[in-house]
C-alpha positions in Angstrom: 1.8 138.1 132.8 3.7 138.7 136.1 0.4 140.3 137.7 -1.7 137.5 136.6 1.0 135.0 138.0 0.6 137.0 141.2 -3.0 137.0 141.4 -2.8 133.5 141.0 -0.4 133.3 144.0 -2.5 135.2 146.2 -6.0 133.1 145.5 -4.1 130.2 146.4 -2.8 132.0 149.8 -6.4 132.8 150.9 -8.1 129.3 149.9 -6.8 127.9 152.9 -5.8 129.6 156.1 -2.8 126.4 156.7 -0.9 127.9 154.1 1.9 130.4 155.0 3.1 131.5 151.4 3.0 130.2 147.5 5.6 131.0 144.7 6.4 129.8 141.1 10.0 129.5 141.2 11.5 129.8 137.1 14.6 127.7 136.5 17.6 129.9 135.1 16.9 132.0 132.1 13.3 130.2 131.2 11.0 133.1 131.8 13.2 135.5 129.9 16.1 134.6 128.4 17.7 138.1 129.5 16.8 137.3 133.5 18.6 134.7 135.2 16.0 133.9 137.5 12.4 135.0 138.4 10.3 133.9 141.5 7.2 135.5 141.9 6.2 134.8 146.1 2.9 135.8 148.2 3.2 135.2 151.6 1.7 136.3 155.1 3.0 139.6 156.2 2.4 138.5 160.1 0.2 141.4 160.3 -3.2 139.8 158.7 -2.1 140.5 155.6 0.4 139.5 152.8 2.8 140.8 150.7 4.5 139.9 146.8 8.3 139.5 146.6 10.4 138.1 144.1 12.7 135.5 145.3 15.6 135.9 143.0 15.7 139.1 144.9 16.0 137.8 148.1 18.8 135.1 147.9 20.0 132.4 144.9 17.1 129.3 145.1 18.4 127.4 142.0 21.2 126.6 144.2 22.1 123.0 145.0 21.7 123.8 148.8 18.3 125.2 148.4 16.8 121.6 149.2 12.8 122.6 148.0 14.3 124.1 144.4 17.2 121.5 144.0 15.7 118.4 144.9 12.1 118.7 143.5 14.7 119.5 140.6 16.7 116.5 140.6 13.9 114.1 142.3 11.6 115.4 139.0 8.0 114.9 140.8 6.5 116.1 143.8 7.9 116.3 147.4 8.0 117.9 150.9 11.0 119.4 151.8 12.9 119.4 155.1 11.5 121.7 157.4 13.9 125.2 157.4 14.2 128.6 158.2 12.8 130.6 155.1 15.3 133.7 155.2 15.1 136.9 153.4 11.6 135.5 152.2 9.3 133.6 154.4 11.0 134.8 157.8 9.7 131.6 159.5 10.1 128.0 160.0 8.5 126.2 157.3 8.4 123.1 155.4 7.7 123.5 151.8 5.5 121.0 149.5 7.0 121.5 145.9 6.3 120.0 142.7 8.2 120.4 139.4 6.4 122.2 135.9 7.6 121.2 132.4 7.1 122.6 129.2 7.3 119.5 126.7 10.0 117.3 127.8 12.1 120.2 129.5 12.0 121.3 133.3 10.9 125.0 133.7 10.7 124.8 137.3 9.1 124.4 140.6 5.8 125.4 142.0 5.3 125.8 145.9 2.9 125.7 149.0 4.5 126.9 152.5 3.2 125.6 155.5 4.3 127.1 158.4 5.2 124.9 161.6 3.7 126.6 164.0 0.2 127.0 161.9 0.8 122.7 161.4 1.2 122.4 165.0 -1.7 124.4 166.0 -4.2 122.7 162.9 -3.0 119.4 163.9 -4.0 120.0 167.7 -0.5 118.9 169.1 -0.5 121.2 172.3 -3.9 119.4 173.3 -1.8 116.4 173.3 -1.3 115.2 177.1 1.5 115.1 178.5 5.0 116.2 177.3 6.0 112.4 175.5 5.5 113.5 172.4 7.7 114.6 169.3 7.6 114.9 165.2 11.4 114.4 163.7 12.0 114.6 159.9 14.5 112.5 158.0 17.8 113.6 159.8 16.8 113.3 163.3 15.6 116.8 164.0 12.4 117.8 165.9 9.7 119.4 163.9 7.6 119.5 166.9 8.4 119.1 170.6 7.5 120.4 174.0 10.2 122.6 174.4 9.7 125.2 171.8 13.9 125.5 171.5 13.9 122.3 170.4 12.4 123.1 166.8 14.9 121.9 164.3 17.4 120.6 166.6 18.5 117.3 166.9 18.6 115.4 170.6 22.1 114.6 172.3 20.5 113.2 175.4 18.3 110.6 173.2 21.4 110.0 171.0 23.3 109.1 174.2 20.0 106.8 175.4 20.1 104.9 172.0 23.6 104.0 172.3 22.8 102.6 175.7 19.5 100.7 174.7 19.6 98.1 172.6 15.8 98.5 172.4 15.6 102.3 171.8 18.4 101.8 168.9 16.1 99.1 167.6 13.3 101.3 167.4 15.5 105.0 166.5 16.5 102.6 162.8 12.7 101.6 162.4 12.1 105.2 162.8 14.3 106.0 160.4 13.4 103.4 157.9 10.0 105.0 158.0 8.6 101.8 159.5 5.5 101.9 162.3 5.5 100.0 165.8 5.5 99.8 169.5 8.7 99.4 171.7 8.5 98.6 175.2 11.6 100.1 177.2 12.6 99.0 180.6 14.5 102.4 181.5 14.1 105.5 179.6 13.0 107.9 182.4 13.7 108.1 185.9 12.5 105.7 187.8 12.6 102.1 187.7 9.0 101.8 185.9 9.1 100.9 182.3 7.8 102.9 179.3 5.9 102.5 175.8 7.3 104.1 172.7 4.6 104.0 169.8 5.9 105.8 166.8 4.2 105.9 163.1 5.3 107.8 159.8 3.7 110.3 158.3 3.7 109.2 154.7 3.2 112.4 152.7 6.1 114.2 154.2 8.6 111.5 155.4 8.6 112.7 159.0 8.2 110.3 162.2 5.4 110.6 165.1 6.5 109.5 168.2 4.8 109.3 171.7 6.3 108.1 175.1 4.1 106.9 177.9 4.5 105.3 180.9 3.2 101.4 181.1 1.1 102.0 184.2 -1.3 104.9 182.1 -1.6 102.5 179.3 -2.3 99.5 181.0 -4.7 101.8 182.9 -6.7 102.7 180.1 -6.2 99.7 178.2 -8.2 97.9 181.7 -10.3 100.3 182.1 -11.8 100.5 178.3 -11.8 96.8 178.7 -14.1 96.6 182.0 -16.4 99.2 180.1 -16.6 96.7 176.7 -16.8 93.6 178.5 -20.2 95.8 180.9 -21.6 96.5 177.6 -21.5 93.5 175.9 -23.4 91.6 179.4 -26.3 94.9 179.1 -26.4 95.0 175.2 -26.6 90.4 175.3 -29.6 90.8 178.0 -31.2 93.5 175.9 -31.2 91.7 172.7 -32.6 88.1 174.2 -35.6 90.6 176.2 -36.1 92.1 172.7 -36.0 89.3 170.4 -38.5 87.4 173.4 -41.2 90.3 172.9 -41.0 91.3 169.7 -40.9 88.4 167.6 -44.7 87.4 167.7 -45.4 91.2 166.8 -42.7 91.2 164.0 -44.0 87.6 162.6 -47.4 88.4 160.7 -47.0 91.9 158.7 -43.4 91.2 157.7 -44.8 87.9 156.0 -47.5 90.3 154.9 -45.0 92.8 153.4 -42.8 90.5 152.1 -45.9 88.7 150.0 -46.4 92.7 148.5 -42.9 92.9 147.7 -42.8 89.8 146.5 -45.5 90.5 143.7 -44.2 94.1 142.9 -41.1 92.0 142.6 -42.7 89.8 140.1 -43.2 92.8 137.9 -46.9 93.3 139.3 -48.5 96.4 140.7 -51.8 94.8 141.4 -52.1 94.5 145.0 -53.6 95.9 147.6 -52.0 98.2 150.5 -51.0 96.5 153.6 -53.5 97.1 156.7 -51.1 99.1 159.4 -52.2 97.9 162.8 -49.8 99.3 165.0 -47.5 103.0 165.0 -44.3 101.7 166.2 -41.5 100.7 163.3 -43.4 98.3 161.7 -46.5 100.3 161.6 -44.3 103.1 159.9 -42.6 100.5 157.2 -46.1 99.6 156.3 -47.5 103.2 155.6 -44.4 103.8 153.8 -44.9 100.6 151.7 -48.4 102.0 150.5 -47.2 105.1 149.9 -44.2 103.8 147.9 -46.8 101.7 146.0 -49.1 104.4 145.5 -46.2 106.5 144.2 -44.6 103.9 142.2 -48.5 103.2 140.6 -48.3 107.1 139.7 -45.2 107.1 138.4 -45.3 104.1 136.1 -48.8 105.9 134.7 -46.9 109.6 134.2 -44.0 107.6 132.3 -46.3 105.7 130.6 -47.7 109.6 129.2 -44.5 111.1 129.0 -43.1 107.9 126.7 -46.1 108.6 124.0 -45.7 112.2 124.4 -41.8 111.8 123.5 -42.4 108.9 120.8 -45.0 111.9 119.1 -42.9 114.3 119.2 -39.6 111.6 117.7 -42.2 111.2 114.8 -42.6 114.6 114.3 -38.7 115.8 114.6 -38.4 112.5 112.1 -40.6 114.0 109.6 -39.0 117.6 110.0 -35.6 115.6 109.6 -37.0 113.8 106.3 -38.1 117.2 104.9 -35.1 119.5 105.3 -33.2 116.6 103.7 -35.3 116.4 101.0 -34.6 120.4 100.5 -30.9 120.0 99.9 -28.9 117.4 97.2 -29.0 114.2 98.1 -28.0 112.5 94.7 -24.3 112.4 93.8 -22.6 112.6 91.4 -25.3 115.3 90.6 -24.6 115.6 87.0 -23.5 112.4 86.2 -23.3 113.1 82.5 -21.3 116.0 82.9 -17.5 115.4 83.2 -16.4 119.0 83.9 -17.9 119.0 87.1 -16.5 117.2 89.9 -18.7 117.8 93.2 -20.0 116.4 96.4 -21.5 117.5 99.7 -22.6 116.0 103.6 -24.4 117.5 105.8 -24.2 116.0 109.1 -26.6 117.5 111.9 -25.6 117.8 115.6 -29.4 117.0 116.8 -32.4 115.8 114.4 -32.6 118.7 112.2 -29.9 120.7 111.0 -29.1 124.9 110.8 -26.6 124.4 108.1 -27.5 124.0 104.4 -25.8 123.9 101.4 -27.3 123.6 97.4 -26.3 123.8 94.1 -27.9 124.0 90.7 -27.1 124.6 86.7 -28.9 128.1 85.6 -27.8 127.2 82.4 -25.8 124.4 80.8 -22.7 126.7 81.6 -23.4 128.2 84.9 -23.2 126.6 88.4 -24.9 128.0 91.2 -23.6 126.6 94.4 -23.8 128.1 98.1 -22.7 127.1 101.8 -24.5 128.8 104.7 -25.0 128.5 108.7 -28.5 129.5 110.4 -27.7 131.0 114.5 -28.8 128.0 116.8 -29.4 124.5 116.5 -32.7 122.4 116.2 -36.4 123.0 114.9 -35.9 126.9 115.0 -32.9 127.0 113.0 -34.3 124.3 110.2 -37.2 126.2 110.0 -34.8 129.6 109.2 -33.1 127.4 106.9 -35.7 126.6 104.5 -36.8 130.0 104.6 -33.5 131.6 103.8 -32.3 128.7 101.2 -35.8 129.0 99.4 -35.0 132.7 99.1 -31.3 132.3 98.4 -32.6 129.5 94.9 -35.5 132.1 93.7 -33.2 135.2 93.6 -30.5 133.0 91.7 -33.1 132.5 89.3 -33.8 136.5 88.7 -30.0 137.4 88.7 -26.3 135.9 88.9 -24.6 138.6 91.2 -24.1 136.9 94.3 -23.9 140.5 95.9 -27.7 141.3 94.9 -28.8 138.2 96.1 -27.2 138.6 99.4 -28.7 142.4 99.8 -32.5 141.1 98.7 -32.2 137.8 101.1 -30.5 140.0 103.6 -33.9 142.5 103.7 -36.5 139.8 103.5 -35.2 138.0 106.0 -35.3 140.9 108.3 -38.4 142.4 107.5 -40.0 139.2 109.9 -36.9 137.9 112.3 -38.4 138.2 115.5 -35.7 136.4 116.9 -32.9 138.0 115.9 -31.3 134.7 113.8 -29.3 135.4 111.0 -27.1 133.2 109.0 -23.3 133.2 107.4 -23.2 131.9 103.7 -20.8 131.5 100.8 -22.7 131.8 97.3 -20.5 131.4 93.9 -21.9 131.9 90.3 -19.3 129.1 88.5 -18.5 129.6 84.7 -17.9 125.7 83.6 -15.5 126.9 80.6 -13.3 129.3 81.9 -13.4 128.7 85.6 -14.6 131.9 86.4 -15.9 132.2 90.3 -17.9 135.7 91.1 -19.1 135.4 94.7 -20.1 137.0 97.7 -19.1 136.0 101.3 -21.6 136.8 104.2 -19.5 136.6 107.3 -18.6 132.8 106.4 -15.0 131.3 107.0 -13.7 131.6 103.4 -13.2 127.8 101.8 -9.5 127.0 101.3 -8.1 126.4 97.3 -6.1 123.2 97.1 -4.0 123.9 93.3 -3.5 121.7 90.9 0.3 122.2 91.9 -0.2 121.2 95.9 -0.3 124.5 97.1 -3.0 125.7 99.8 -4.7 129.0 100.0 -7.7 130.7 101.5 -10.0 131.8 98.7 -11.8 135.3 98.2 -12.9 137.3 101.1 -15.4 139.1 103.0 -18.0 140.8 101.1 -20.9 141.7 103.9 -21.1 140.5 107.3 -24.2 138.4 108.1 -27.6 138.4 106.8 -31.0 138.1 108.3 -30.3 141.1 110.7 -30.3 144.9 109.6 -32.1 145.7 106.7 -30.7 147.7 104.0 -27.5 145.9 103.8 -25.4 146.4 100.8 -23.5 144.0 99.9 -20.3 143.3 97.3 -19.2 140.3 95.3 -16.0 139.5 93.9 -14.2 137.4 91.3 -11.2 134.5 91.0 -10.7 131.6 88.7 -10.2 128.1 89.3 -7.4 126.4 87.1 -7.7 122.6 86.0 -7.1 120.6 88.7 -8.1 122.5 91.4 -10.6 121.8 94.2 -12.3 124.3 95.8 -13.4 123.0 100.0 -16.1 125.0 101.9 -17.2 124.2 105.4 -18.9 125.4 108.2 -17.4 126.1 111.3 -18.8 122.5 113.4 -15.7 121.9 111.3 -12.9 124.1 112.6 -14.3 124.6 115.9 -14.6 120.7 116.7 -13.7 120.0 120.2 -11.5 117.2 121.3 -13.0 115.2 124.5 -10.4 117.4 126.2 -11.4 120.3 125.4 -8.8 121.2 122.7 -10.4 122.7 119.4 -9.5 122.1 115.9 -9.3 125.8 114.7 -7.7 126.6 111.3 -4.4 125.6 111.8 -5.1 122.0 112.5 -8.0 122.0 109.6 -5.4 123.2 107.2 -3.1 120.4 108.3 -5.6 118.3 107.9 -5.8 119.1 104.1 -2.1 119.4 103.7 -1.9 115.5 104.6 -5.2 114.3 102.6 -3.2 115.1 99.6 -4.8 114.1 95.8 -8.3 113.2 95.7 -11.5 113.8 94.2 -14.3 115.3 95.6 -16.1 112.7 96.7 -12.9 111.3 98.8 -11.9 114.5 100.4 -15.8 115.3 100.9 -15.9 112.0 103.0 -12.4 111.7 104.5 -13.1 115.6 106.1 -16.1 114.5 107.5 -14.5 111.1 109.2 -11.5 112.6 110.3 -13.8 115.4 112.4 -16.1 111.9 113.7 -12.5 110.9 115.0 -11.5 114.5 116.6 -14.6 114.4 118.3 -15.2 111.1 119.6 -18.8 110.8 119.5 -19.0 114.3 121.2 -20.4 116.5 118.4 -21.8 120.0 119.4 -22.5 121.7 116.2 -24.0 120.9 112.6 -20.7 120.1 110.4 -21.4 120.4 106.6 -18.8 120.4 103.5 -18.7 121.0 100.2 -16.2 120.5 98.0 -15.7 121.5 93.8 -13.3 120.7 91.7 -12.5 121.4 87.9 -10.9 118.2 86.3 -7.5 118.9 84.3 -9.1 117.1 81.4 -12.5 118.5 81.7 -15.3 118.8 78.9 -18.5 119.5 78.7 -20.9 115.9 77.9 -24.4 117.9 77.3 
């Protein structure tokens, strides 16, 4: 929205007190097609504050003479303008850092940051500068910062007139130009018959050119005079190192052999040895304490690692047994029914840490009846497998006592919250499947509904809501509902690890892209479709799984017929 775009604007103002103004400048007609051109602005209002404009309002800057618009337009990545006076906007003299926004392939248009000269001059600390030899000119010769403030983004007759009468200072004025770095010595530039040094460097991010002018007498006088000082040092700082290495090297000898026999050993992979005797305070004194306390701590250290290893391999043992055992409470043989041709089913379950909050199951109540059920406990780890066996236990029982999926839900839904002190709950999909007429009576607690995949290619979602979740208000009622499969279709449930799988840049699946998914994995049995789900989520992810990801798929054959 505009006032988000604004607000946006405005944070960027106040990060950093160097910048003068910010806008988002939209190439014609692309943030409405009815408004030729929109240019949300904050900038300073010279009073402490700042103030929102819209540039369009102010003057035409998709025109080819607006250098920060056009350029950054035509140049296609970032840049710094030429500096300018920003009229009807800005007020001020400002250069503007721009960089173009796309949407696809297609230019939108250009995002800004102002800087305003005079804040550049003052952050860069030109006025403490000594002297009055110094300038800043951009690419066409004119000053962006100079001694005489009437100078600002004018160009120099007098030092045109000087180049063209100096070879030298022509020399250096294309160097300049070129953007090139270097030091010219010029034998009249000033009154006066004493020569001068011109040093000049670019400054790459904007294109502009640094230049300084002074006199050969102060530079040789500093140059001299840092010299003398080096050249006294080095004398004091020799003498002081031959006194030094004189008395301290019989001091130094005998505990740095000592400490470098310890290290040695600890080297060798050996703690066994015994803390070096300090004999003295100074340095060496202080290396040795801090040996012994280094082996002390490193003696400590390896012992408390050596616990916390056999406390974690414990613990890996148990998490492996809890991992055996809630596996061993779902299917784990398929085909289940291998004698049966009119059912076509398969199932994975793959956990995000050891153990596993989703579940799935199935079971025949009778040679004609399938029971089969998706579901996904709150949380991850030991307290949600622990919630799963509870509520699939109770889920199988009740299937036993009745086959509406809405009573099961309402007598699971009140036992698990008679003792749910902590509030989990869990989303499930339960079907009672007629094998010979493809009748499917469910109930859907709160569970993303599977998806149909017909016999005839098309793609649908499949039943709906019936409750929301169970586990957390007693007394729930809930409904169930009825469609048919036809031959040859295949029924896909999930849970959402699926749909909300997470790219390594952040980017989630959702339904959309699952349902694309399908589209593409075209014919299949279940088996294939089970395992190609599951591999093509591996591959969204990249190793980077953050929830349980289970599916289930059913399908009735075309040709199906009961073997038993």
């Amino acid at each position: 929205t505009e006032r988000q775009m604004y607000d946006l604007l405005q944070r960027r103002v106040d990060q950093f007190p160097l910048v003068f103004g910010s806008a988002i400048a939209f190439a014609p007609h692309r943030y409405r097609p009815d408004r030729r051109l929109f240019g949300p602005y904050v900038c300073e209002d010279g009073q402490g504050g700042t103030r929102e404009l819209d540039l369009a309002e102010s003057y035409d800057y998709a025109s080819p003479d607006v250098d920060w618009w056009w350029g950054t337009r035509e140049l296609g990545e970032a840049r710094w303008s030429a500096p300018y006076y920003d009229e009807g906007a800005g007020d001020v003299v400002m250069t503007t850092f721009a960089v173009p926004f796309r949407r696809g392939d297609e230019f939108w248009g250009v995002t800004t940051v102002d800087i305003a000269l005079d804040s550049l001059k003052d952050l860069v600390g030109l006025d403490d500068l000594v002297g009055d030899g110094f300038v800043i000119v951009d690419r066409q010769g004119r000053f962006i910062a100079h001694p005489d403030p009437a100078m600002i983004l004018q160009t120099s007759p007098a030092l045109d007139a000087a180049a063209d009468a100096s070879s030298e200072l022509a020399g250096a004025a294309r160097r300049m130009r070129a953007g090139e770095s270097g030091v010219t010595r010029l034998p009249r530039l000033r009154d006066g018959n004493e020569p001068v040094w011109l040093y000049y460097a670019p400054i790459p991010s904007t294109g502009w050119t640094f230049a300084a002018v002074i006199s050969e007498s102060e530079a040789l006088a500093f140059l001299r005079e840092r010299v003398d000082q080096l050249v006294m040092l080095m004398a004091i700082a020799l003498g002081l190192i031959v006194l030094a290495v004189i008395l301290v090297s019989k001091s130094l000898t005998r505990p740095i052999t000592e400490l470098r026999t310890a290290v040695g050993t600890i080297a060798g992979g050996s703690l066994d040895t015994d803390p070096i005797p300090v004999r003295s305070t100074d340095e060496i004194g202080e290396l040795a304490g801090s040996f012994n306390r280094m082996l002390a701590d490193l003696k400590d250290h390896v012992a408390r690692l050596a616990d916390e290893q056999a406390a974690r391999r414990a613990v890996e043992g148990e998490l492996e047994a809890a991992r055996h055992i809630q596996q061993s409470l779902i299917p784990r043989e398929f085909p289940p029914f291998p004698h049966r041709r009119d059912i076509d089913l398969h199932a994975q379950l793959i956990p995000a840490k050891s153990v596993a909050g989703d579940f799935y199951d199935f079971f025949l109540v009778d040679d004609d009846t399938l029971v089969f059920l998706i579901a996904d406990v709150s949380g991850k780890g030991v307290p949600a497998a622990l919630f799963m066996a509870v509520a699939r236990t109770l889920m199988r029982n009740l299937a036993t006592v009745t086959r509406d999926p809405g009573e099961i839900f309402s007598r699971c839904g009140d036992m698990l919250a008679d003792d749910n002190p902590g509030t989990m709950f869990v989303t499930c999909f339960l079907a009672v499947y007629d094998l010979r007429t493809g009748a499917v009576r469910y109930a859907n607690a709160g569970h993303p509904p599977p998806y149909r995949l017909a016999a005839d290619g098309t793609m649908s979602a499949f039943g709906t809501s019936t409750g929301t979740i169970l586990g957390l208000i007693p007394g729930m009622e809930y409904g169930a509902n009825e469609e048919r499969l036809d031959p040859g279709d295949r029924l896909v449930l999930f849970t959402d690890g699926v749909i909300e799988a997470e790219a390594p840049d952040g980017t989630m699946l959702d339904e959309e892209g699952f349902e694309a998914w399908l589209r593409d994995m075209g014919e299949g049995d279940a088996r294939s479709l089970t395992e190609a789900i599951c591999r093509r989520v591996a591959e969204y992810e990249q190793g980077n799984q953050s929830d349980d990801v289970t599916v289930l798929v059913l399908g009735r054959p075309s040709n199906a017929s009961s073997a038993g």
